[in-house]
N, C-alpha and C positions, 0 to 999 in steps of 0.2 A: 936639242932634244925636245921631245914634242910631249905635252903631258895628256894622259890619258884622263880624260873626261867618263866619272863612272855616273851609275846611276844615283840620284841623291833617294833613300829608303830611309827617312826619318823613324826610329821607336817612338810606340805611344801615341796619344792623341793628345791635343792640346785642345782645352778652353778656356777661349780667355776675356775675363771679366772688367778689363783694365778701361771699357768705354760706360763702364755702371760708376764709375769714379769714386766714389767717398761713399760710402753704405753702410747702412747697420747690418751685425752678424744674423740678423733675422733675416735681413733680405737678403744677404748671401745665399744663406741657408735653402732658403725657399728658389735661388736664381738657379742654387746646386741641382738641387732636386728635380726641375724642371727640367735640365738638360740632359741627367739621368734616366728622365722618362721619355727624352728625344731620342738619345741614343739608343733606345731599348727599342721604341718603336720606329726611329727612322732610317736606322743604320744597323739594325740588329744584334745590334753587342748586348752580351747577356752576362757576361762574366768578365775581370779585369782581374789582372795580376800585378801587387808591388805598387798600387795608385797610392799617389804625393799631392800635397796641397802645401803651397808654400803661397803665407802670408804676408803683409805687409800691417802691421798694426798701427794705426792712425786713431786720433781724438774727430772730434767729431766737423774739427775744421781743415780735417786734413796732415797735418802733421804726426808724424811719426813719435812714436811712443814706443818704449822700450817696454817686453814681459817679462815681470819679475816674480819670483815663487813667493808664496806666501808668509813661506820661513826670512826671505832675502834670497837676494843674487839674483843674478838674470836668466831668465831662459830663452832656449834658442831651438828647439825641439823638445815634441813631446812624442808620444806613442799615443794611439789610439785610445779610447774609453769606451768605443764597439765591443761588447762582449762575443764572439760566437762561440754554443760548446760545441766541444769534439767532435759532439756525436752526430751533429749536421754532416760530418764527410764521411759516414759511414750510413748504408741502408739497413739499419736497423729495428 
């Protein structure tokens, strides 16, 4: 039986930061932003839905470090700190 070869249509767009190696979250920040203003003007993506940033937390020589809440315990996701109000989705 012969397998049907379909089309490969990956979701999403990936960028990936993994040749910037060991970085501080400032130049993250600033690497993010920059590519955000690529895709805006190179590729004209103006809008994203359900966008993920997922982490790897390192010290400053590389090794991995655990994030732990300020009360204790570890964390492993957070939510957002972006505030938008409502009233952006409505012409008001």
């Amino acid at each position: 039986m012969s397998k049907k070869k379909g089309s490969f249509d990956p979701k999403g767009f990936t960028i990936d930061y993994q040749m910037l190696g060991t970085v501080s979250t400032e130049e993250l920040a600033h690497a993010i932003v920059a590519d955000l203003i690529a895709l805006k003007e190179n590729y004209n993506i103006h809008y994203v839905t359900g966008p993920r940033l997922r982490l790897t937390p390192t010290n400053e020589y590389g090794e991995e470090v655990r994030v732990m809440r300020p009360t204790g315990g570890r964390v492993y996701r957070i939510d957002t700190h972006h505030y938008r109000p409502s009233c952006m989705d409505y012409e008001l």
